[in-house]
SESEMAR-625430 format. One record per residue (C-alpha): residue in one letter; x, y, z. Coordinates in steps of 0.25 Angstrom, whole numbers, padded with zeros to 4 digits, always signed. Layout:
aXYZ
...
***
This chain:
x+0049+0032-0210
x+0050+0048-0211
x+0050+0056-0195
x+0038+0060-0201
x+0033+0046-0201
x+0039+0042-0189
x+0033+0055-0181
x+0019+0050-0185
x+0021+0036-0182
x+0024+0040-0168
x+0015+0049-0167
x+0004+0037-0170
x+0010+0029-0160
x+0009+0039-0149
x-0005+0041-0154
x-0008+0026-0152
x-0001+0024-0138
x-0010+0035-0136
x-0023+0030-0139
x-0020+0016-0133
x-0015+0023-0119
x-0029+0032-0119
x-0035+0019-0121
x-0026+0012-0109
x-0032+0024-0101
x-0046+0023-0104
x-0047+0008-0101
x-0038+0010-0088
x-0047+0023-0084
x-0060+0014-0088
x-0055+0003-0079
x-0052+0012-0068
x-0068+0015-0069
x-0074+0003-0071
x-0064-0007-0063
x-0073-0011-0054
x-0085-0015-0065
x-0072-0023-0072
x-0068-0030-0063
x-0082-0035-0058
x-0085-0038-0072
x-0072-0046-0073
x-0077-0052-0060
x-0090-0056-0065
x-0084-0063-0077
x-0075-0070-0068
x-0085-0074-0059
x-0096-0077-0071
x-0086-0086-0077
x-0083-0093-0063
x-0098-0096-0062
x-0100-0102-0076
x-0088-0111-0072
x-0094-0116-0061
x-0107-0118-0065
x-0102-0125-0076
x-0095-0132-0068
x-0106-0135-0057
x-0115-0138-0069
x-0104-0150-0073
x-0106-0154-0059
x-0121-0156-0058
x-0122-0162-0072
x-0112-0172-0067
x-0119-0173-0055
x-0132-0176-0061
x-0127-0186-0071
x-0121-0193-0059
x-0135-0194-0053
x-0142-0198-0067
x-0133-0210-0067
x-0132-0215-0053
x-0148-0214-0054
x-0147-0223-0067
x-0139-0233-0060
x-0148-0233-0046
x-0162-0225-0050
x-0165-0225-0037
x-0153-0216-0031
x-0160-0205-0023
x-0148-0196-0021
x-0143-0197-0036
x-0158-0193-0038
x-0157-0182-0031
x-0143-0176-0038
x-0150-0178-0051
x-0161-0170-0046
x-0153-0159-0041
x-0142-0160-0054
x-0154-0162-0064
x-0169-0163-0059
x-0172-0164-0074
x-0164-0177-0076
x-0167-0182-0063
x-0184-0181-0066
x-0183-0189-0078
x-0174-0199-0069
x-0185-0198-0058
x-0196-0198-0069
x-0189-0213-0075
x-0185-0220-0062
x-0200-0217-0057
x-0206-0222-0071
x-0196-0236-0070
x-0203-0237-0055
x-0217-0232-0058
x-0216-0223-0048
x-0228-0215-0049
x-0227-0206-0037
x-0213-0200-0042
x-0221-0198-0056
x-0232-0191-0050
x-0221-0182-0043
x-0213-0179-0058
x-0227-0175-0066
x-0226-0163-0057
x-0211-0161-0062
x-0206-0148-0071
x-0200-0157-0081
x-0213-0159-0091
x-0206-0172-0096
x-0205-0178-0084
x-0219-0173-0080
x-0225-0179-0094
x-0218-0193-0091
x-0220-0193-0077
x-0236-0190-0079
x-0236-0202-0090
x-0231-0212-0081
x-0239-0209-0069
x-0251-0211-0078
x-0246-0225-0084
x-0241-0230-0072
x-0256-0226-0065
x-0261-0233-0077
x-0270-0221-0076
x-0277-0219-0089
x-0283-0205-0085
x-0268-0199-0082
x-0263-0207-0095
x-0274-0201-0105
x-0271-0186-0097
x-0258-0188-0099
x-0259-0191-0114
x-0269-0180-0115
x-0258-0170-0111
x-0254-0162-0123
x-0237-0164-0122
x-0238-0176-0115
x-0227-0185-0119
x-0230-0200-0119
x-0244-0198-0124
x-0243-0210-0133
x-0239-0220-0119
x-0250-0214-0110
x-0261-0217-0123
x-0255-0231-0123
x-0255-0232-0107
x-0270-0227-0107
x-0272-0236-0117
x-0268-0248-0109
x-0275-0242-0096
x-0288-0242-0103
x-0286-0254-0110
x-0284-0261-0096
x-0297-0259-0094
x-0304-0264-0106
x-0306-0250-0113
x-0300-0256-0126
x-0305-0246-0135
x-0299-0232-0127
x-0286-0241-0127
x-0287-0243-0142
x-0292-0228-0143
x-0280-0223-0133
x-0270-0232-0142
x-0272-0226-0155
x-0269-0212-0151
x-0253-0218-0149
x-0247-0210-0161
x-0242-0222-0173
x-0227-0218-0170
x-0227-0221-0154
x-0220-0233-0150
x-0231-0235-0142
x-0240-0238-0155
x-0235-0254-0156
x-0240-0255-0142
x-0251-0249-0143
x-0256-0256-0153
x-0252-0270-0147
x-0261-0264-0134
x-0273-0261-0145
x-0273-0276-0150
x-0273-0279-0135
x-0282-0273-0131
x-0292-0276-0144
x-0287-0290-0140
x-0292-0287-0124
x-0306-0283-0130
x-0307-0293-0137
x-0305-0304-0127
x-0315-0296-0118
x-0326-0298-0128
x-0324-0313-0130
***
């Protein structure tokens, strides 16, 4: 390499070296001005991070705490205070476990209390079984009636039986035939048909 050469190359370095200590100064002189934003930013990250942490990991603690509850519940259904964790880990979970327990039981006055609940399942399923456990035809054919109702075919069938019991065959039979072909409940609803022609039958003898 000529002096020539070796002039211009160190002349490039120095330019360089220059350019990266202008750079150092800026960022230094940038810092300087804006420390205090920097370092509340660093702190918010810190902290952000922090808190995702431990609600993650207070989030693990109340799953497991609710899952706890679930199964202490489906070894003794009728343990209050594990009730009352679920409630408070998972009020979803816990209604549908209220909402079954009070089925098993035919407890009607804790059904009545769930129609009224924000889960439109459990207020669905809990509306259906206060009407078939009433044997109440008028609640059974209101319910069915309702557009998104979800046991249409089981309150037909129930109002079916209902008004059967009191010799109207022919609403039975008319009540059972709107039981769609693909229901599980149309076997049995076709046994209750013969019965009941069977009933009318013997009431005519």
């Amino acid at each position: 390499m000529s002096i020539k050469e070796q002039v211009e190359y160190a002349k490039e370095e120095l330019t360089q070296d220059e350019k990266l200590l202008a750079g150092l100064i800026r960022i230094e002189r940038f810092y300087k001005r804006n420390k205090m934003l920097i370092l509340g930013l660093a702190a918010v990250v810190v902290v952000g991070g922090i808190g995702y942490g431990v609600m993650g990991y207070l989030k693990e603690l109340k799953l497991e705490a609710a899952n706890t509850a679930y199964l202490q519940l489906q070894a003794k259904p009728s343990d209050k205070k594990a009730l009352e964790i679920l409630r408070k880990e998972n009020p979803a979970l816990a209604r549908l476990v209220t909402l079954k327990r009070a089925v098993a039981e035919g407890d009607v006055k804790t059904l009545k209390e769930l129609e009224k609940s924000p889960d439109s399942v459990v207020a669905d399923l809990a509306a259906y079984h206060v009407a078939a456990l009433e044997r109440d035809d008028s609640a059974l054919n209101a319910y069915r009636l309702t557009s998104d109702a979800l046991l249409k075919d089981y309150a037909a069938f129930d109002e079916a039986y209902v008004q059967m019991e009191k010799g109207n065959i022919a609403k039975g039979h008319e009540l059972l035939s709107l039981i769609r072909e693909d229901s599980p409940l149309k076997p049995v609803a076709k046994m209750l048909a013969h019965y009941g022609i069977a009933t009318a039958a013997k009431g005519g003898e």
